[in-house]
N, C-alpha and C positions, 0 to 999 in steps of 0.2 A: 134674457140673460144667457150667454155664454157658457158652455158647460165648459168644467176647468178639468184636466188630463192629465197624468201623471208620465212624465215622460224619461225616457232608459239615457238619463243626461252626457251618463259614459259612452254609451253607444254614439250620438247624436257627436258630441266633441270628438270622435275619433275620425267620425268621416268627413267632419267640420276644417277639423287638422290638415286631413290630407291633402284636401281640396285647396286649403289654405296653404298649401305651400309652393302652388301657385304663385300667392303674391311673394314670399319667402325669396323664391328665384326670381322673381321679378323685380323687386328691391333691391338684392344684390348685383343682380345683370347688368341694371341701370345705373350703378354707383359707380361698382368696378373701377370702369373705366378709367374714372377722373382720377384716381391714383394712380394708376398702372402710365398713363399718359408720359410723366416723366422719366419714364425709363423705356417704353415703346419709341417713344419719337427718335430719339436717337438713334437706335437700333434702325429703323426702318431711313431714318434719313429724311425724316421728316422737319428738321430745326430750319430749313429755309424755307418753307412751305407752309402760307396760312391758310390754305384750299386746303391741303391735303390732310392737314394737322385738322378743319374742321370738320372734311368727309370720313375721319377715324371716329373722330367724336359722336357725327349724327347721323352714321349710316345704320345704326341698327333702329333708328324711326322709320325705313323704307321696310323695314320687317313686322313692324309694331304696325304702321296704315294697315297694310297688306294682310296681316293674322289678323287685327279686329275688324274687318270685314270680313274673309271666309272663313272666320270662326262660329260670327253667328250663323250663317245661311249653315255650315256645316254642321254643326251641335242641335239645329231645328231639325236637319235630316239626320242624322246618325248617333244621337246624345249627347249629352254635358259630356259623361265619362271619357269616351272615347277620345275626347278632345284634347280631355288634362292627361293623357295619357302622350298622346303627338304633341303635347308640348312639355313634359317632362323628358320627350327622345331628344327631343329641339334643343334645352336647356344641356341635355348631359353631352352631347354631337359641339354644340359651339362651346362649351367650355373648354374640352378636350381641345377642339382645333385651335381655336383661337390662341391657345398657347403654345402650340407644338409646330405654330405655323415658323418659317423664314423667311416669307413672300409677302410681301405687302397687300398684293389683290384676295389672297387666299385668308387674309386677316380680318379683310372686309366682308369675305364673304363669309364667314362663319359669326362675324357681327351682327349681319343681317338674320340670322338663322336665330342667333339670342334673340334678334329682334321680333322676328317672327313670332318664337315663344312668348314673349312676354305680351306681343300683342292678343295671342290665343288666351293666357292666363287670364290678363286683364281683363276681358271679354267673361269668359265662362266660371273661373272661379265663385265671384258672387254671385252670377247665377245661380249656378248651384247649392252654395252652402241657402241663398236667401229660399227654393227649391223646395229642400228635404226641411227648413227650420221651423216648429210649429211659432203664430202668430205674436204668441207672449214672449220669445227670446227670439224675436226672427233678428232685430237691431242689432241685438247685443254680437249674435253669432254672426252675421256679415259684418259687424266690424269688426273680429278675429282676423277677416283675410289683411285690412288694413293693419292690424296689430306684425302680421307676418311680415308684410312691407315693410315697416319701420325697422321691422327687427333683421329683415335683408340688409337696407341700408346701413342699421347700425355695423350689419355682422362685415360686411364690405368694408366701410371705414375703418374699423378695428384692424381686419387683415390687408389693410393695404398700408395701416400705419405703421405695424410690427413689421412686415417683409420689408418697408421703405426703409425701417430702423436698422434690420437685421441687414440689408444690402450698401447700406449709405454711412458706416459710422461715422464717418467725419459729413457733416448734414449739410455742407456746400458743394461737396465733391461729388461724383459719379463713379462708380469702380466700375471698371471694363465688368466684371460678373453680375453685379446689379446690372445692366443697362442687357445682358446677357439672360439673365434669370429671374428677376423681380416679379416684371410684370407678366412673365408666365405663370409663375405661381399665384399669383393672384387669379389667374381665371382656373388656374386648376383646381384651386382652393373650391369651386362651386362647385365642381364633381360631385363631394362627397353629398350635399341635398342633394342634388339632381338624382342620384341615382337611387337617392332613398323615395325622394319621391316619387322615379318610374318605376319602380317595385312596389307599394302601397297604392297606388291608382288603379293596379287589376282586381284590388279585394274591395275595394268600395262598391258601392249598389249603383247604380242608375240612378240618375233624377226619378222621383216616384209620379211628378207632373209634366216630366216628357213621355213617361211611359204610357201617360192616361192619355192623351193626345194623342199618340202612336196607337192605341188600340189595344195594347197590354195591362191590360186590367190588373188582370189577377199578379202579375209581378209588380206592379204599382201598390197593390191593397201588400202584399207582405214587406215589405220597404214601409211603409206606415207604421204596422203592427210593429215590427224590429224599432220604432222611432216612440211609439208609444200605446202601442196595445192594440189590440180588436176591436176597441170602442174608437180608439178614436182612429183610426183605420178605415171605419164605416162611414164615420162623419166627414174623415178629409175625399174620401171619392165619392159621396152624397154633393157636395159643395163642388167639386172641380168638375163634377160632370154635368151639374148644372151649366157651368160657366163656362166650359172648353173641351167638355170629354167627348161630346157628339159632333162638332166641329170638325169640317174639315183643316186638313192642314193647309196655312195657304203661304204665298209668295211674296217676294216683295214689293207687288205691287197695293197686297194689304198694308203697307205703311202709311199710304198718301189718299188712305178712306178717312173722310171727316171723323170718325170719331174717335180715329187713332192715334192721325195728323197734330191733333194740337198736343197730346201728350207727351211723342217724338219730340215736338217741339221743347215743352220741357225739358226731356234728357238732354236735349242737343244744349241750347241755354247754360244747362245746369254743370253739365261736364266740361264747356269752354272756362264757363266760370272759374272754377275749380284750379285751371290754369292759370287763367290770364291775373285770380288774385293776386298773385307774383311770389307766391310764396317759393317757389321751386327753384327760381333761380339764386336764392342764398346756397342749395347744395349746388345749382350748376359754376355758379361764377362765386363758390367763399373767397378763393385766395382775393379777388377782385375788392369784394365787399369788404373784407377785412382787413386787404391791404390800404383800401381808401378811409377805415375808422380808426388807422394811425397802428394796426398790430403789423411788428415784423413776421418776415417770413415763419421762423422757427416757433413762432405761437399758431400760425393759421390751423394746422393739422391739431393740438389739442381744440381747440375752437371748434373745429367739425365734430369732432368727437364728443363734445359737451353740447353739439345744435343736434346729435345723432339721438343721445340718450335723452335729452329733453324731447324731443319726437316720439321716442318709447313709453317714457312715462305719460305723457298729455292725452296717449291713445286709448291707455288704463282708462282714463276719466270717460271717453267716447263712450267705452267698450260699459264703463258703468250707469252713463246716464241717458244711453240712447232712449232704453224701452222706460225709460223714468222723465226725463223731461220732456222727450218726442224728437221728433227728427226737425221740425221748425225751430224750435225755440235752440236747436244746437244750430242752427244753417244763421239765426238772425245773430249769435254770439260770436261766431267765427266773420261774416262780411262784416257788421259794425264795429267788434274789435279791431282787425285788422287796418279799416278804415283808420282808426282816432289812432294806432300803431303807427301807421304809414304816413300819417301826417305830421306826428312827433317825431318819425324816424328820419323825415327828408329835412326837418325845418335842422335839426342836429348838425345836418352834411348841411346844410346850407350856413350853419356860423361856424360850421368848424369844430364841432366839439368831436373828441377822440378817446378811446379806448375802453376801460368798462363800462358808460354808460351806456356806446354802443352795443356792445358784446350784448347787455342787458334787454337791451331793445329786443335785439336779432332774436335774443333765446324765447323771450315775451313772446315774439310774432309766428314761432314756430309751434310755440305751445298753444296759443290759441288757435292755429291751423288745424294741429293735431288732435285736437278736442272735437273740432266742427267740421268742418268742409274737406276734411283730406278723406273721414269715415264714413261720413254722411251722406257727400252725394253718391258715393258708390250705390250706398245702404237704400237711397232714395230707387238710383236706377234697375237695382236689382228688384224692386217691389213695384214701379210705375205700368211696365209693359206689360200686354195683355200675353197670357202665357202661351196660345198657337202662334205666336209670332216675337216672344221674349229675346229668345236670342239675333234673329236679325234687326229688331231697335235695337238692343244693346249697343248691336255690332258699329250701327250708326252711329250711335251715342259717344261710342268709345273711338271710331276712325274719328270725331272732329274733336275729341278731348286729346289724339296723338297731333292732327293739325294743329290747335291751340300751343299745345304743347312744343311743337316746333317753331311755333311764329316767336311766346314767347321767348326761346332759345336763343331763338336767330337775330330778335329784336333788341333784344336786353344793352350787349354792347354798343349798338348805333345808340340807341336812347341814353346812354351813362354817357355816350360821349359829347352827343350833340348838348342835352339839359341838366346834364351832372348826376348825381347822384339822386342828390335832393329834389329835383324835377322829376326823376324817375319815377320815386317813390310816393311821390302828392299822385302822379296821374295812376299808378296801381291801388291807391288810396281810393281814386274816384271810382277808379272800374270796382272796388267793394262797395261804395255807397249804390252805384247801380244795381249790382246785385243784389243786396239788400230790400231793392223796393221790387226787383221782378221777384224775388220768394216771398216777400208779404202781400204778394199781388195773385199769385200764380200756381203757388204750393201747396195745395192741401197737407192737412197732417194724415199723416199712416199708421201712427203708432197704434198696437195694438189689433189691427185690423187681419184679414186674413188675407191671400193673394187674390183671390175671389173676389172679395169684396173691395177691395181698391180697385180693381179692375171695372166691375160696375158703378163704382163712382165716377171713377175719370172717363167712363167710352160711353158716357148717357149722351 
């Protein structure tokens, strides 16, 4: 039996927070965009141009590949912290340029820089918070950094709705200062996190299980004690040095040792997943989706904004039933809902039916996204990998969940165009019934458990 510890919950949510605002920028960096788009493109001169109009759009994914690869191999040599710290400089650096720019190349480049960031974020964040979290609220507290995400996103949509309002009064027209100033303030708008977050990043501690790893004991053992006392202090570096503390550090070619191999495998699986469900492309392509369920233009932007908040609320439920129903039993809720979703959502577009039942639909398939697989498999990858080698699987994990993520980007319009909507949506339907049998085939549950000991479960 398990000795139970009383842990400093204040302290623990502080550096939980910070860590998590990570995803915060990364939610908004990622959203940005799509509002700003209408008021950049012209400005740059981009309305004849659908290369150029797409390389604005998905140039900050060559930033995102790029940071979640040398974030892990970097954060395995140099720490978690230091990490979130280069990419809170990253977040505060592009948001500033990206607005201040007149150049079109110099637009792109500070794109990538977000990109970067967010690739770093995505990467090391739940590492970390999953890290410092003792075993009984590890779920709950790596789905915080998810909670942050949503609330980027919401917080993005909000500020891109009011500036669109505040620059556009008449909601068909473009005013020379809108098309001038809109979508600068929109990226300036992220300044003010960014810089709260590159100020709070220097006072946080160190991962206490990279420190044990690295051979820092004794600053590992006080990061415990600050987490939950002396007792249990003894007990978390008694178990991790079992498991990792005499270990060398090693390389990446520790990834592709059989008993590491198949677990990779997992996260790789689990993080395409995650994408290819399709749920993402309702924020990449609303005006698309909504304009095909029959809503005029002047309703789409309330619509994001009611698929934003439903995103915030559904996460609540994540954030409360992770360390209560398990990590499986939320992973089989999210691919089999989605499924019977996506099958009623395409047969819709296939007779024609339009307007609130779709809205209905849409909000349905985001909330049960946001409940399961948007919290979950972060929550999953943040606990799978053995911890001398956590952050380069991650890294792994997280470059083929930005691949995914760009296929399905890239994919989404040939597929709407060639099979309709309603085709779309039956085969995103399938790619969740697939998923559904590799987690009841493949996924151990974790709940509960400690880093240590998942770790000896899956690398026997």
């Amino acid at each position: 039996m398990k000795t139970m510890y009383k842990h400093k919950k204040t302290y623990l949510l502080l550096i939980t927070f910070v860590s998590a605002m990570g995803g915060l920028l990364f939610g908004y960096d990622w959203v940005v965009i799509g509002g700003a788009k209408i008021f950049y493109e012209p400005f740059f001169g981009l309305d004849g141009s659908a290369a150029m109009r797409g390389w604005a759009m998905s140039s900050a994914l060559i930033g995102c590949l790029v940071g979640a690869l040398l974030a892990g191999l970097w954060s395995d040599k140099y720490g978690r912290k230091k990490m979130l710290i280069i990419a809170a400089a990253l977040f505060s650096i592009s948001a500033y340029g990206t607005g201040a720019v007149d150049n079109f190349t110099w637009f792109i480049i500070y794109r990538i820089l977000g990109g970067f960031g967010i690739g770093i974020a995505s990467n090391i964040s739940p590492i970390y918070i999953a890290e410092v979290s003792p075993a009984s609220v590890r779920g709950r507290f790596v789905s915080l950094n998810q909670l942050t995400i949503v609330l980027g996103i919401l917080a993005a949509q909000i500020v891109n709705w009011q500036i669109g309002d505040y620059y556009m009064p008449d909601k068909n027209v473009l005013s020379p200062d809108g098309v001038e100033w809109a979508w600068r303030w929109m990226f300036w708008a992220e300044l003010v996190p960014a810089l709260i977050f590159f100020v709070l990043a220097f006072i946080i501690p160190e991962s206490p299980r990279w420190l044990v790893v690295n051979q820092k004991k004794s600053a590992a053992h006080n990061v415990f004690a600050k987490i939950g006392g002396e007792k249990y202090a003894d007990a978390e570096m008694l178990e991790i040095e079992k498991t990792a503390g005499n270990q060398e550090k090693t390389d990446w070619k520790a990834l592709f040792q059989p008993n590491v191999r198949k677990v990779l495998i997992i996260g790789i699986v689990l993080a395409i997943f995650q994408q290819w469900c399709g749920i993402n492309v309702i924020f990449n392509y609303a005006h698309e989706i909504f304009s095909a369920a029959g809503y005029a233009v002047s309703d789409v932007l309330m619509n994001i904004v009611v698929t934003g908040v439903t995103n915030v609320i559904f996460t609540f439920v994540a954030i409360y039933t992770v360390d209560r129903w398990g990590r499986r039993a939320l992973m089989f809720v999210g691919s089999a809902g989605l499924a019977i979703i996506y099958i009623i959502l395409g047969s819709c577009y296939y007779f024609g039916i339009t307007g609130l039942p779709m809205l209905l639909l849409v909000v349905l398939a985001i909330a049960c996204y946001a409940m399961s697989l948007a919290p979950i498999v972060w929550v999953v990858l943040s606990e799978i990998f053995p911890t001398r080698i956590r952050g380069a699987a991650m890294a792994v994990a997280t470059f083929f969940l930005w691949v995914a993520s760009f296929v399905l980007t890239y994919t989404f319009p040939i597929m709407n165009e060639t099979l309709g909507a309603s085709g779309t949506f039956w085969i995103y339907g399938g790619i969740c019934v697939a998923g559904f049998l590799f987690i009841r085939s493949q996924l151990p549950e974790t709940k509960g458990k400690t880093l240590e000991e998942i770790e000896n479960e899956l690398t026997k």
